[in-house]
gemmi code that builds the backbone of each chain (N, CA, C; Angstrom):
import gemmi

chains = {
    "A": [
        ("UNK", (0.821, -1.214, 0.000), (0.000, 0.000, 0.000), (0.854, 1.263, 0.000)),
        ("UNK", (1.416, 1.199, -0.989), (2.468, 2.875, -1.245), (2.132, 3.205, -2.410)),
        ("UNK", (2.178, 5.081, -2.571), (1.570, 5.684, -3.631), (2.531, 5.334, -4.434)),
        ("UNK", (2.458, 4.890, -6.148), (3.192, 4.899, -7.211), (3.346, 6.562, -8.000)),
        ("UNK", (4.562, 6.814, -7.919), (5.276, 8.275, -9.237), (5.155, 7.649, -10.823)),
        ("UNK", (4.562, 7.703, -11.320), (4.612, 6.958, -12.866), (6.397, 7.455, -13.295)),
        ("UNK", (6.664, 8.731, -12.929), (7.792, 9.260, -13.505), (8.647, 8.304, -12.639)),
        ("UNK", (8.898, 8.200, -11.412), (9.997, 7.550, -10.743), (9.449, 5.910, -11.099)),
        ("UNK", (8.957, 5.535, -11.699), (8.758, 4.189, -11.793), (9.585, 4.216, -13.203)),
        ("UNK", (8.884, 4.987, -14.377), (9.770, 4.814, -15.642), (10.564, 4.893, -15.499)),
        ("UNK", (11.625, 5.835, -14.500), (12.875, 5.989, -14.503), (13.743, 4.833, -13.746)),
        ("UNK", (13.167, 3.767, -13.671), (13.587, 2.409, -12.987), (13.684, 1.487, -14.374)),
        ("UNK", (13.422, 1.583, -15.406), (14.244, 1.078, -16.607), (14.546, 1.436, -18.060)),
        ("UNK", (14.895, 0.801, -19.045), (15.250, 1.336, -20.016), (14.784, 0.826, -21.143)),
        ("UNK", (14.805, -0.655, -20.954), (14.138, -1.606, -21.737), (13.296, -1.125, -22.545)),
        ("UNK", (12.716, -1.826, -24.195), (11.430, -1.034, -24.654), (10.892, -2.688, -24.333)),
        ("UNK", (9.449, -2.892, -24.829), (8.768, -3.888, -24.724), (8.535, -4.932, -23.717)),
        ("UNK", (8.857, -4.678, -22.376), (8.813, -5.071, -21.683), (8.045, -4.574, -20.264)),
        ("UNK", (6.607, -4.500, -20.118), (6.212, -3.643, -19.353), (5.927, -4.537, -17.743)),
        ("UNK", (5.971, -3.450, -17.102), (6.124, -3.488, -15.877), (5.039, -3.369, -14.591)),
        ("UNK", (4.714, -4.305, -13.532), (3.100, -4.309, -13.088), (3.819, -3.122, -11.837)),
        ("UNK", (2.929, -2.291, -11.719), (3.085, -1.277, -10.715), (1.865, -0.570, -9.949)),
        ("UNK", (0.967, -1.776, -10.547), (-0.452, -1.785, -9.563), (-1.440, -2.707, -9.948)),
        ("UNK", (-2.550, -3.189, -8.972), (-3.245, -4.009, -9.202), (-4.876, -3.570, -8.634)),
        ("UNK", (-5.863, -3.579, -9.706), (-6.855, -3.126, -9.152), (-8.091, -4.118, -9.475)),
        ("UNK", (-8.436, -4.771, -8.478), (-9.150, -6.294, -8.407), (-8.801, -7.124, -9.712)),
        ("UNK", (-9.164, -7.584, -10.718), (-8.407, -8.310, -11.678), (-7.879, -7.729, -12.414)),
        ("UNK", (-7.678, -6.441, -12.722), (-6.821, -5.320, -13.413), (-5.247, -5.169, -12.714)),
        ("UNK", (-4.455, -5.399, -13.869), (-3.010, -4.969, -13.405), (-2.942, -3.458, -14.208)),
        ("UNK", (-2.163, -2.622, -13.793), (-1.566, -1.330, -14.442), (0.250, -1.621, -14.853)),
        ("UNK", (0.134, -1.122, -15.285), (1.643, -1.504, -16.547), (2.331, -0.182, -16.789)),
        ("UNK", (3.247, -0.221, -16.713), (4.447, 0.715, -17.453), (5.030, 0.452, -18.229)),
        ("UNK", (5.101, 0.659, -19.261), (6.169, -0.040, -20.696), (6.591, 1.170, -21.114)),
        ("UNK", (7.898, 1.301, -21.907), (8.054, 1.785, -23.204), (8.806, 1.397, -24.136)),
        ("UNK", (8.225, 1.753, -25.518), (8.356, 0.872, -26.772), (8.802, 2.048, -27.604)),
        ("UNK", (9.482, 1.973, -28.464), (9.945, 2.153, -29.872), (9.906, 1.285, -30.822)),
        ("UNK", (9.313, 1.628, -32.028), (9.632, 0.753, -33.134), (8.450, 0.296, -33.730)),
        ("UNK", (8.131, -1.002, -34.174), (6.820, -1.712, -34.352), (6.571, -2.892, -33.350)),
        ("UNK", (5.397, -3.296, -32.774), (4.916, -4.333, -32.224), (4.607, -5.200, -33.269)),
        ("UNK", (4.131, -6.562, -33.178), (3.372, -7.199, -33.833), (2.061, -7.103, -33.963)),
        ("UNK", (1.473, -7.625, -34.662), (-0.170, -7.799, -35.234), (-0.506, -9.262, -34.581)),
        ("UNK", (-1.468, -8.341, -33.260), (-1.837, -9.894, -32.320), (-3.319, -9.092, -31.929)),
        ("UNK", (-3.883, -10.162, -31.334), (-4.892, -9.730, -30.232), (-5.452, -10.462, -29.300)),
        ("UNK", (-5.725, -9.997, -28.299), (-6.375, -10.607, -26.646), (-7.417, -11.262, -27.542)),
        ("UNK", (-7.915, -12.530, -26.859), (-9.274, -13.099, -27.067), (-10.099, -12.771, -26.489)),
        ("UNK", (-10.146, -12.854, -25.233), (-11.062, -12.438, -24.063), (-10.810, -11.219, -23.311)),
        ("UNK", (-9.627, -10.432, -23.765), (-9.446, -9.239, -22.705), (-9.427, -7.661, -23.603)),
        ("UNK", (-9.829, -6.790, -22.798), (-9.248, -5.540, -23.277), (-8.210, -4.730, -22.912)),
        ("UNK", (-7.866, -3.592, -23.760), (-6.385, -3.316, -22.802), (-6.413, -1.861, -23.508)),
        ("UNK", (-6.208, -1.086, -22.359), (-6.504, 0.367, -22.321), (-4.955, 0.826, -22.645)),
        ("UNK", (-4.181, 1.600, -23.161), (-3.053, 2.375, -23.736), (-3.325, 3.874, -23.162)),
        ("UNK", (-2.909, 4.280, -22.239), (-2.543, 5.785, -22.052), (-1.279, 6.500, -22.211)),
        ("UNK", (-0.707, 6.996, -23.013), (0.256, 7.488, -23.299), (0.938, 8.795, -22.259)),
        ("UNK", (1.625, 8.421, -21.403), (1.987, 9.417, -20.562), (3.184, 10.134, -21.009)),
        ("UNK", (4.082, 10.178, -21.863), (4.726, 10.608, -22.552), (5.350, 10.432, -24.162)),
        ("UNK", (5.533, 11.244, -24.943), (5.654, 10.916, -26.180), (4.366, 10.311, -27.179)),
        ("UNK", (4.084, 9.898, -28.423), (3.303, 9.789, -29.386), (2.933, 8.217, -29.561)),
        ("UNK", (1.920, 7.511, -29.600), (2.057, 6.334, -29.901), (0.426, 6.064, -31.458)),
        ("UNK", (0.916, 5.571, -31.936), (0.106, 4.656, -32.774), (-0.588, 3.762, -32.963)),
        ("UNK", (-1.848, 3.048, -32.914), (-2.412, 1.549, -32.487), (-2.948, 1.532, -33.825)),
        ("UNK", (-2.100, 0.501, -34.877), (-2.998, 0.280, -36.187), (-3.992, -0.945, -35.797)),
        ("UNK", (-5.439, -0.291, -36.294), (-6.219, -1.508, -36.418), (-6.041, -1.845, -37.724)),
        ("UNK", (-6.841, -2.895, -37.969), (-7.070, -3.803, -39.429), (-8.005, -2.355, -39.999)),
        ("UNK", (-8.348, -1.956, -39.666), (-9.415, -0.703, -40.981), (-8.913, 0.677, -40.280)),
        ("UNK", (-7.928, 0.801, -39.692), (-7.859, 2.698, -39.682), (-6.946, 2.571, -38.289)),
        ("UNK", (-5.999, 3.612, -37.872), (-4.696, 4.082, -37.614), (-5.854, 5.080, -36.081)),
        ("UNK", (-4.897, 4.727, -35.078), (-5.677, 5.531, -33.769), (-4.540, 6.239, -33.373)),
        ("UNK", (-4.042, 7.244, -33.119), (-2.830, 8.118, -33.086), (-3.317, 9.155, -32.116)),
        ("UNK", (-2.100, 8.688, -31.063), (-2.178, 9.140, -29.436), (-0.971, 10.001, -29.030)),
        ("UNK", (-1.492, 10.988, -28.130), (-0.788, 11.820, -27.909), (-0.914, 12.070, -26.131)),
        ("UNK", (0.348, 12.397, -25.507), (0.682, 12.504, -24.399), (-1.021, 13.062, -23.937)),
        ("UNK", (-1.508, 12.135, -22.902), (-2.825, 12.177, -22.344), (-4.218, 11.928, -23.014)),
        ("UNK", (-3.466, 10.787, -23.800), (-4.656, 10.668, -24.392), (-4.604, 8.855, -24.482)),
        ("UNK", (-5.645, 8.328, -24.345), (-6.315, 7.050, -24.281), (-6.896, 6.108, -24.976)),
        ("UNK", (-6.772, 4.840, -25.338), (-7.547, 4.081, -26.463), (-7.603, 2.870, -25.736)),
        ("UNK", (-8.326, 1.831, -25.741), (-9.376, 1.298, -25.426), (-9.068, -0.097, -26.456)),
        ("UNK", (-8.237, -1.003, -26.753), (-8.529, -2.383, -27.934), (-9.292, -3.435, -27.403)),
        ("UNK", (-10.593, -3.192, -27.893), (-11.288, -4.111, -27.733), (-10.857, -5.699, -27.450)),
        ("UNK", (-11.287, -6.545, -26.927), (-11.238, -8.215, -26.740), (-11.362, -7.980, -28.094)),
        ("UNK", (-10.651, -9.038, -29.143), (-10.706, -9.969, -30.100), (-9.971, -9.216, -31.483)),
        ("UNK", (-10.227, -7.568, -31.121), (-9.580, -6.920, -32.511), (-8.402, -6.721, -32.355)),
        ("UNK", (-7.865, -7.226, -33.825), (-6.456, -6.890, -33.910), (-5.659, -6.009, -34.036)),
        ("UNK", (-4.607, -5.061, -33.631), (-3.721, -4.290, -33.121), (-2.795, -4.579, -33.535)),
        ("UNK", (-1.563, -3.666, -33.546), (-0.466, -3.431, -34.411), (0.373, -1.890, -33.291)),
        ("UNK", (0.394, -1.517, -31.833), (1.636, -0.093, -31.703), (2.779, -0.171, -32.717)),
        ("UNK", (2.881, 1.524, -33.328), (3.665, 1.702, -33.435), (3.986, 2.802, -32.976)),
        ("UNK", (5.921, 3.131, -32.944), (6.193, 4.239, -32.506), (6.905, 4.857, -32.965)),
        ("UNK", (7.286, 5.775, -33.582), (8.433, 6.409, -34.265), (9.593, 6.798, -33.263)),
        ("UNK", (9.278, 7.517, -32.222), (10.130, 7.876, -31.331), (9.753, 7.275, -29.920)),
        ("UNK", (10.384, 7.114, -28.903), (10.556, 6.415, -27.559), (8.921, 7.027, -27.167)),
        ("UNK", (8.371, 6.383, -26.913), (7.051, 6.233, -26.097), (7.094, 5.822, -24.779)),
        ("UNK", (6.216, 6.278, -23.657), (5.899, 5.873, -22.454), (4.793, 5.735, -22.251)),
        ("UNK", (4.014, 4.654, -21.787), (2.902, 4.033, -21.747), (2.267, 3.471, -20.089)),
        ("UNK", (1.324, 3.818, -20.312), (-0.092, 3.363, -18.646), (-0.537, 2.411, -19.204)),
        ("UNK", (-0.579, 0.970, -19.583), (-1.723, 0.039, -19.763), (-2.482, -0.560, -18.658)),
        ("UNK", (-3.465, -0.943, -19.022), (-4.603, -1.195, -17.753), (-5.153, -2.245, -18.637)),
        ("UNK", (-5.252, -3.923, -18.209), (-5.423, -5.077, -18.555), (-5.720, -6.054, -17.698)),
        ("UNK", (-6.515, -6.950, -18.034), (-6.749, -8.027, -16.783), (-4.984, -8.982, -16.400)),
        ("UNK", (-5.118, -9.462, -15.615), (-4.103, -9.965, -15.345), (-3.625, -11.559, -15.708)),
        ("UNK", (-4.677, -11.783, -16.516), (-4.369, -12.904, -17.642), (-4.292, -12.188, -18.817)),
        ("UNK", (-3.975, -11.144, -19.025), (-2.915, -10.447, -20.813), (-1.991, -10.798, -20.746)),
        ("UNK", (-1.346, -11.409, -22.423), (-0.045, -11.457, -22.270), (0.072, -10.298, -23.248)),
        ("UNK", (1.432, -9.808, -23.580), (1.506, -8.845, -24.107), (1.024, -8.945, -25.282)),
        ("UNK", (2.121, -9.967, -26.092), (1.650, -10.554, -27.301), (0.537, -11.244, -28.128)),
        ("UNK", (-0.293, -11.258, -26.788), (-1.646, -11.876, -26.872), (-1.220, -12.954, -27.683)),
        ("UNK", (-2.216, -13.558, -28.833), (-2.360, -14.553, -29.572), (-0.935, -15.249, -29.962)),
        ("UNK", (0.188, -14.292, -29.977), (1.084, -14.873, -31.004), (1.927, -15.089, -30.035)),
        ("UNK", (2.854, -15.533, -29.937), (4.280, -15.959, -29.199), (5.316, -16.210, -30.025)),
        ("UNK", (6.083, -14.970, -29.959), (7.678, -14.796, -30.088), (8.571, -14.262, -29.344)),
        ("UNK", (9.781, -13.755, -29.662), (10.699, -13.403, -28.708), (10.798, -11.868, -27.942)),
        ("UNK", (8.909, -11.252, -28.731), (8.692, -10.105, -27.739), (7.832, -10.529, -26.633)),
        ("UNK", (7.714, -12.056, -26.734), (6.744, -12.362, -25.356), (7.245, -12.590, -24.372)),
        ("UNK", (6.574, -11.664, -23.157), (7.078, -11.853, -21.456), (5.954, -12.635, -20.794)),
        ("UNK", (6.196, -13.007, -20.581), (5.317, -14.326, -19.828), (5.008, -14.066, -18.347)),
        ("UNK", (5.608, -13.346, -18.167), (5.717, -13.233, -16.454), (6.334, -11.564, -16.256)),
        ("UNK", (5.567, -10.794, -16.615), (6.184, -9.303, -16.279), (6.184, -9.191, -14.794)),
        ("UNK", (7.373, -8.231, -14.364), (7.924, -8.180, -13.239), (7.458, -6.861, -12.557)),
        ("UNK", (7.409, -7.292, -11.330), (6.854, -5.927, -10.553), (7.692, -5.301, -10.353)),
        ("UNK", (7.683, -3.569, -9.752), (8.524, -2.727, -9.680), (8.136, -2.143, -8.804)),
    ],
    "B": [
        ("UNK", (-15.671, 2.588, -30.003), (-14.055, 2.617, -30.302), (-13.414, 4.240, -30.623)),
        ("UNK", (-13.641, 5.160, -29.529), (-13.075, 6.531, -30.168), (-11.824, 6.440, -28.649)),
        ("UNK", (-11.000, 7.240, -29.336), (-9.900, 7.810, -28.628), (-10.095, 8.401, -27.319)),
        ("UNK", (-9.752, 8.708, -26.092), (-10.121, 10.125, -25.086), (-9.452, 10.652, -25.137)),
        ("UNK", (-9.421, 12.063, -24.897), (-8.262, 12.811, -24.426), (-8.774, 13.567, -23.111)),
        ("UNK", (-7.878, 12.709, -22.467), (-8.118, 13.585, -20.711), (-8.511, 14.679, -20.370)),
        ("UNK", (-7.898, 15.640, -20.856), (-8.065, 17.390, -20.517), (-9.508, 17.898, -21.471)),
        ("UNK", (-10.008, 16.985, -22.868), (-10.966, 17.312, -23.502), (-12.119, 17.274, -22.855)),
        ("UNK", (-12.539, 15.742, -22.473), (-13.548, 15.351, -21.651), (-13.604, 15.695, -19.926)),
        ("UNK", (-12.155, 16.353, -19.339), (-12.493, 17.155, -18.254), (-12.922, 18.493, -18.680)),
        ("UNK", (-12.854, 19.258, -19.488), (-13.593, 20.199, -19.814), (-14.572, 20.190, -19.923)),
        ("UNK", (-15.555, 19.001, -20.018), (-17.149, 19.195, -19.994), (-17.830, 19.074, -19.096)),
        ("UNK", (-17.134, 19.001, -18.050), (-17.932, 19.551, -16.775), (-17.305, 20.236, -15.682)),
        ("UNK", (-18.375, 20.862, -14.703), (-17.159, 21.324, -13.762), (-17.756, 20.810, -11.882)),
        ("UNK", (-19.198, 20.278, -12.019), (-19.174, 20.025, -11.120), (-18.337, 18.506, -10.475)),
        ("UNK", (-18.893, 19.386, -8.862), (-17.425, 18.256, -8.082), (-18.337, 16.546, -7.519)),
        ("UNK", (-17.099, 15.834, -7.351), (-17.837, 14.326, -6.748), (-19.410, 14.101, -7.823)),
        ("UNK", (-19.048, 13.980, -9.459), (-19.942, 13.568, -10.107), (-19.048, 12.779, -10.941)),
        ("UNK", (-18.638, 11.687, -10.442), (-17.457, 10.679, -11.781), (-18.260, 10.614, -13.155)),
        ("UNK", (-17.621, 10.573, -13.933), (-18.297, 10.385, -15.401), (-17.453, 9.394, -15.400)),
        ("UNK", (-18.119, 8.094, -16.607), (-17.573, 7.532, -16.939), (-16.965, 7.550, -18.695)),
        ("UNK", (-15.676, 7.252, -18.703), (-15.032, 7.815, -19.661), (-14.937, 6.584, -20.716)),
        ("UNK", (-14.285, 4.951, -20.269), (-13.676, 4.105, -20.953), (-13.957, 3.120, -19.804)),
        ("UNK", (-13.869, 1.882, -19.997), (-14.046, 0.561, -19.743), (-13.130, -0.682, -20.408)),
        ("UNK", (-12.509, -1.264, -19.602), (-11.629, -2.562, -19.659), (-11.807, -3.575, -18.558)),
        ("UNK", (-12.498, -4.382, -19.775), (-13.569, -5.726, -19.202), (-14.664, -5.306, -18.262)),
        ("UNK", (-14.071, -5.862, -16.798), (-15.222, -5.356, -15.625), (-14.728, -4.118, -14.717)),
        ("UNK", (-13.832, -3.077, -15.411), (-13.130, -2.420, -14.752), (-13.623, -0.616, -15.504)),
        ("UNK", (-14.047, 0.230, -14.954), (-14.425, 1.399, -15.465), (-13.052, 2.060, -15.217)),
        ("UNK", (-13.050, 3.284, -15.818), (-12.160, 4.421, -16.370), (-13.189, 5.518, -15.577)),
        ("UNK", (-13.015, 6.235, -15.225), (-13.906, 7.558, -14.811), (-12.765, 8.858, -14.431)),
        ("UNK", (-13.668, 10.293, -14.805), (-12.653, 10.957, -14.331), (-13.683, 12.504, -13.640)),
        ("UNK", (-12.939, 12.614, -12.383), (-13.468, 13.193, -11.587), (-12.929, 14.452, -11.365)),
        ("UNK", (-13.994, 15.826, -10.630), (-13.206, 16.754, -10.299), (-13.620, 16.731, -8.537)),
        ("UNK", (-13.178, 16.970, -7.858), (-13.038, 17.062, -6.490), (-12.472, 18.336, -5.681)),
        ("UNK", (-12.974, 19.001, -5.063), (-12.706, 20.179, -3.764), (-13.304, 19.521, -2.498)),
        ("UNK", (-12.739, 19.565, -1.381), (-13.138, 20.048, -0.166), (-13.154, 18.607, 0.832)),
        ("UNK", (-14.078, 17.899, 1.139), (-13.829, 16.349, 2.054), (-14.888, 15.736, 1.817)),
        ("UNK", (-14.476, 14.514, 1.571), (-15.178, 13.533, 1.100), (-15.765, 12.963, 1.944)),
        ("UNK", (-16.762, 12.237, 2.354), (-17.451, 11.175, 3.301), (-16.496, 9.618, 3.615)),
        ("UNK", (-16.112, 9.627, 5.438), (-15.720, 8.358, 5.466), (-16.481, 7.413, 4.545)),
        ("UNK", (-15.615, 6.147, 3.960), (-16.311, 5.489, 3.716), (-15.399, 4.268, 2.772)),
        ("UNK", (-16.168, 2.926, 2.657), (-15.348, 1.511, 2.534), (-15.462, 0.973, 0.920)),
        ("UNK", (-15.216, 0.333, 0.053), (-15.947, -0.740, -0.675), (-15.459, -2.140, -0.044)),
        ("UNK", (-16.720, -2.858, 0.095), (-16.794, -4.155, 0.115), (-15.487, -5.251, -0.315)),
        ("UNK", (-15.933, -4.904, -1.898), (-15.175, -6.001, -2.397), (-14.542, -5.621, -3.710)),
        ("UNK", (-14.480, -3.974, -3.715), (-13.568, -3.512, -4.739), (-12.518, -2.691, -4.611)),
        ("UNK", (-11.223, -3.121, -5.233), (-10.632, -1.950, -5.250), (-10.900, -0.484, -6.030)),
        ("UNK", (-9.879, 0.300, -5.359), (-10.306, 1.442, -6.547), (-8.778, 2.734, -6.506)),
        ("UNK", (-8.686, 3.357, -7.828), (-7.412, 3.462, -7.712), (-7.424, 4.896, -8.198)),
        ("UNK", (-6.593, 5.924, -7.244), (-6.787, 7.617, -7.880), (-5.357, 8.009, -8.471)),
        ("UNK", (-5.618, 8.366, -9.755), (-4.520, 9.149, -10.266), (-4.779, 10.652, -10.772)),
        ("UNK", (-3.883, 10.849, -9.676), (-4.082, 12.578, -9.976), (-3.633, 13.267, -11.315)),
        ("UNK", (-4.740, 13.846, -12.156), (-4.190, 14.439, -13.864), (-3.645, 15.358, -13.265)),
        ("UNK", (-4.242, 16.272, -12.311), (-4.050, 17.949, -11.856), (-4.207, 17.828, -10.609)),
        ("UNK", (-3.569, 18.753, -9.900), (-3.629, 19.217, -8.518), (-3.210, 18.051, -7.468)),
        ("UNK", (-4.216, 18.251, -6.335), (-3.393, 17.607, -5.129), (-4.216, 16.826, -4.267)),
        ("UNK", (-4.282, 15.421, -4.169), (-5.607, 14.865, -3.398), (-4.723, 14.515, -2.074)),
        ("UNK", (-5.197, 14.603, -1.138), (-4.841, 13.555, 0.237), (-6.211, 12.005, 0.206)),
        ("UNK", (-5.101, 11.044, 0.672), (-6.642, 10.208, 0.844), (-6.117, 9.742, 2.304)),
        ("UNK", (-6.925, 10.217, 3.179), (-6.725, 9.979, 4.125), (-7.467, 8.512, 5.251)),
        ("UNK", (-6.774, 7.573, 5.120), (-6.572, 6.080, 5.731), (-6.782, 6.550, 7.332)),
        ("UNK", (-7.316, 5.110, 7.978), (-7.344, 5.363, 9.460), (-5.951, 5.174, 9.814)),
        ("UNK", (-5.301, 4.663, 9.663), (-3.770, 4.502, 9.937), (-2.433, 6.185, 9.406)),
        ("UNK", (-2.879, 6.925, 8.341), (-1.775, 7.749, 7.751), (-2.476, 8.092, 6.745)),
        ("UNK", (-2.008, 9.585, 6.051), (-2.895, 10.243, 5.186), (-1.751, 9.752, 3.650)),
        ("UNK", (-2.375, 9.827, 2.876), (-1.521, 9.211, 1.513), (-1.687, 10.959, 0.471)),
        ("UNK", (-0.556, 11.536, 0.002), (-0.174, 12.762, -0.656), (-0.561, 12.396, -1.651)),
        ("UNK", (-0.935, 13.019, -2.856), (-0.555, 12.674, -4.101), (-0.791, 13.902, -4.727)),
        ("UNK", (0.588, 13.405, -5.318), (0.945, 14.946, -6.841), (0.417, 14.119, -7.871)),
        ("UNK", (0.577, 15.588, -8.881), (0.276, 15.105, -10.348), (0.882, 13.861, -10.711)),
        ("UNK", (0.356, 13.016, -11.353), (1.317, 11.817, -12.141), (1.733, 10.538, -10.973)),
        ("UNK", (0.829, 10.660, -10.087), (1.298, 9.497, -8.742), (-0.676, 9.222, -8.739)),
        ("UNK", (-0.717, 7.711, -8.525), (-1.565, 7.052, -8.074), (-1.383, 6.426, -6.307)),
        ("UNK", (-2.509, 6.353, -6.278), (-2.722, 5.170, -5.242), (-3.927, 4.325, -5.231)),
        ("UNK", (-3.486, 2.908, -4.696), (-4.642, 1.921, -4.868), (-5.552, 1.444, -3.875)),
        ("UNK", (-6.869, 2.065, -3.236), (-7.116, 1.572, -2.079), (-7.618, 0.646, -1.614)),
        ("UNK", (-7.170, -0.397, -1.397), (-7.899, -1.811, -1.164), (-8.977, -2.167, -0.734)),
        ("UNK", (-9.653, -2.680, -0.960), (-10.754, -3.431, -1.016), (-11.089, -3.121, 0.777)),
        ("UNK", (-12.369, -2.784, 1.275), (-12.159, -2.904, 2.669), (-11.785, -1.485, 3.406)),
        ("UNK", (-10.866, -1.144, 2.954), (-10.222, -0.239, 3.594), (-11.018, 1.416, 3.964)),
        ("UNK", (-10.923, 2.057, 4.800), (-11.891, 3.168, 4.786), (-10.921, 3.878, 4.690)),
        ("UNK", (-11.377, 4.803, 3.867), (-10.665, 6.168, 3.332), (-11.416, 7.127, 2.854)),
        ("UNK", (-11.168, 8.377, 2.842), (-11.834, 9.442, 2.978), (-11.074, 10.907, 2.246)),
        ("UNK", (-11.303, 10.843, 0.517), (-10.292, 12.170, -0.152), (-10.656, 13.549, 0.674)),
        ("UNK", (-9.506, 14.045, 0.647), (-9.803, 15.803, 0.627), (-8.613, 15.852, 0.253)),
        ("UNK", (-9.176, 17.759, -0.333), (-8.644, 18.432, -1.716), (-9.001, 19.557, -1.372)),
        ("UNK", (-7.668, 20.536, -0.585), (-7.685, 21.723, -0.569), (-8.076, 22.725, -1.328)),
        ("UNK", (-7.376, 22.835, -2.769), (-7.773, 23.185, -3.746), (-8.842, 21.943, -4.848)),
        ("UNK", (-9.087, 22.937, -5.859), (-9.704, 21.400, -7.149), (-8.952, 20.507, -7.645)),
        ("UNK", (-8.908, 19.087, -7.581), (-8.208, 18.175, -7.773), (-8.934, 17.418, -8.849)),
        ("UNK", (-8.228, 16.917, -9.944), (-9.036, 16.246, -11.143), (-8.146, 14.849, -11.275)),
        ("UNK", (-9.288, 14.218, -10.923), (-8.980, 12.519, -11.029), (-9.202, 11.868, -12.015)),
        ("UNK", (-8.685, 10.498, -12.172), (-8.618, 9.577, -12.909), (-8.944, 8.733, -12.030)),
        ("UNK", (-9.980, 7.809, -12.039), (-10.224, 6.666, -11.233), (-10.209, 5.366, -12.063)),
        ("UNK", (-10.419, 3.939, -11.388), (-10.508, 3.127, -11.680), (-11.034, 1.549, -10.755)),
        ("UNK", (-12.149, 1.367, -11.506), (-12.502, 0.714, -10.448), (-13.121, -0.284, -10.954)),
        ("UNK", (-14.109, -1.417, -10.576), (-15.214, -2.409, -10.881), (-15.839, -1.420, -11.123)),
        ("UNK", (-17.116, -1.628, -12.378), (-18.062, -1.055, -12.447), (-19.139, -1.416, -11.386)),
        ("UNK", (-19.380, -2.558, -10.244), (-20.009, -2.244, -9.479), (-19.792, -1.399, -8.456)),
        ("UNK", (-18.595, -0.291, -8.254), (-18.240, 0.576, -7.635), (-19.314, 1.882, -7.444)),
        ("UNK", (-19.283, 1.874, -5.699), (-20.869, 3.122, -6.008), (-19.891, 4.195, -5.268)),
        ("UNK", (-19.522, 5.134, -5.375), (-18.668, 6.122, -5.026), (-18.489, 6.420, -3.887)),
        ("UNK", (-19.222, 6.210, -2.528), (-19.788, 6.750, -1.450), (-19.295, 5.545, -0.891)),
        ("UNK", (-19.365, 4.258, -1.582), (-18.558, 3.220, -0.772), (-20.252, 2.467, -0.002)),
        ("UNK", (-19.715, 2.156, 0.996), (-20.895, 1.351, 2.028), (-22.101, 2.743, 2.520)),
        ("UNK", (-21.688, 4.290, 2.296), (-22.480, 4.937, 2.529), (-23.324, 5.546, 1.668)),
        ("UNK", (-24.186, 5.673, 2.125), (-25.335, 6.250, 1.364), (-26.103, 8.039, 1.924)),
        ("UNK", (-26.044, 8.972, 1.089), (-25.800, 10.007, 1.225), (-26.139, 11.240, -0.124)),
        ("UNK", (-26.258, 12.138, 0.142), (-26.533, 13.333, -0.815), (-25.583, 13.196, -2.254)),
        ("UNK", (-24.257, 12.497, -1.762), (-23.349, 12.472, -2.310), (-23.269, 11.177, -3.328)),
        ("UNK", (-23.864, 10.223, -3.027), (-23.799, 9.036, -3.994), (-24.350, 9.379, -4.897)),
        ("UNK", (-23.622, 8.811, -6.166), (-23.881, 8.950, -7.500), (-24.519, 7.419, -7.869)),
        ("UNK", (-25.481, 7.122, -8.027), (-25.886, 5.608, -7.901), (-25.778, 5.533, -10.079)),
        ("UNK", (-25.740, 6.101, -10.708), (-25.240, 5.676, -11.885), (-24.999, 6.813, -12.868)),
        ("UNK", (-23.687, 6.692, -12.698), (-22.690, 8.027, -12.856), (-23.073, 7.914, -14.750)),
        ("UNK", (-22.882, 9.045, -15.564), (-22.961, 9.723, -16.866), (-22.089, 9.002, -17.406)),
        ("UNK", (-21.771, 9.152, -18.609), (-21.272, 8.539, -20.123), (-20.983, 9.636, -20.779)),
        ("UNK", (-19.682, 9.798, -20.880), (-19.440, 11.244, -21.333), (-18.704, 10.753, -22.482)),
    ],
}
model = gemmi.Model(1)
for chain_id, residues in chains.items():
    chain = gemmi.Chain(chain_id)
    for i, (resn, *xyz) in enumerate(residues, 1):
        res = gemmi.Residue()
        res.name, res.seqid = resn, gemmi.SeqId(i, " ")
        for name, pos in zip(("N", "CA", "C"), xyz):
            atom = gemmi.Atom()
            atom.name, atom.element = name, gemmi.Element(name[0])
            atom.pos, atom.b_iso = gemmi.Position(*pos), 0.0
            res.add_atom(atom)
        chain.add_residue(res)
    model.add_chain(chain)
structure = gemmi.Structure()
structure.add_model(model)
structure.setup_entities()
């Protein structure tokens, strides 16, 4: 039961794609990541997963049209639709997901964390 | 499926202790609140619920120690627990909770919002 700094939490790594649980709110975990570059084209079956961009620009391509986020601003990927972040420049990210998400959802490769680590 | 932007949809209102709800992930609401002055002791049952301050300055004050929070710092208050915000000045929240979350907690009062807006 201690208040979380989103800023002093990001500043606890460096890593991109690898996000980080730094709260838990009944089956909801909260996440810190940041990513550069492209993600893959996956999606949750059963879950949704909220993207708040707390610093820098991020991108969520769906299959029919491009959602383009800006520091305080929020998107919402439905259970089952498919997704694509991208980022041009270093992004910092709030996700809010049940705590059976994997990142990669559907697909499994060597951007999948299986077990993200608390901070 | 539309985007939020935090500071947009706090602009459309200004009264205080009326959560709107903003976004939803799974059984978990998004809401964002404006707050002045002291809140009513009070518990949830069997939900957590979690404040992140966009603006200004909340105390949530626990029977045990009062919890600070600046801009860009959350806290998560457990399930059970009685706590009670005040907000010297206007404080604009980000909450997160079960959507069976009734604001007032176990109390019932002038102040409960028994089914908060869709903004």
């Amino acid at each position: 039961m201690q208040k979380v700094n989103l800023a002093q939490k990001l500043s606890l790594f460096q890593e991109y794609c690898s996000p980080k649980i730094v709260g838990q709110v009944n089956d909801c975990l909260v996440k810190l990541t940041k990513f550069k570059g492209e993600f893959v084209w996956h999606h949750h079956e059963a879950e949704d997963e909220l993207f708040l961009v707390v610093q820098g620009r991020l991108t969520i391509k769906l299959r029919d049209r491009d959602i383009h986020l800006e520091e305080g601003e929020f998107f919402v990927v439905p259970q089952g639709a498919e997704h694509k972040p991208v980022a041009k420049e270093e992004v910092h990210l709030l996700l809010i997901e049940p705590a059976t998400t994997l990142n990669t959802g559907n697909v499994h490769n060597e951007m999948t964390i299986p077990e993200p680590e608390r901070i």
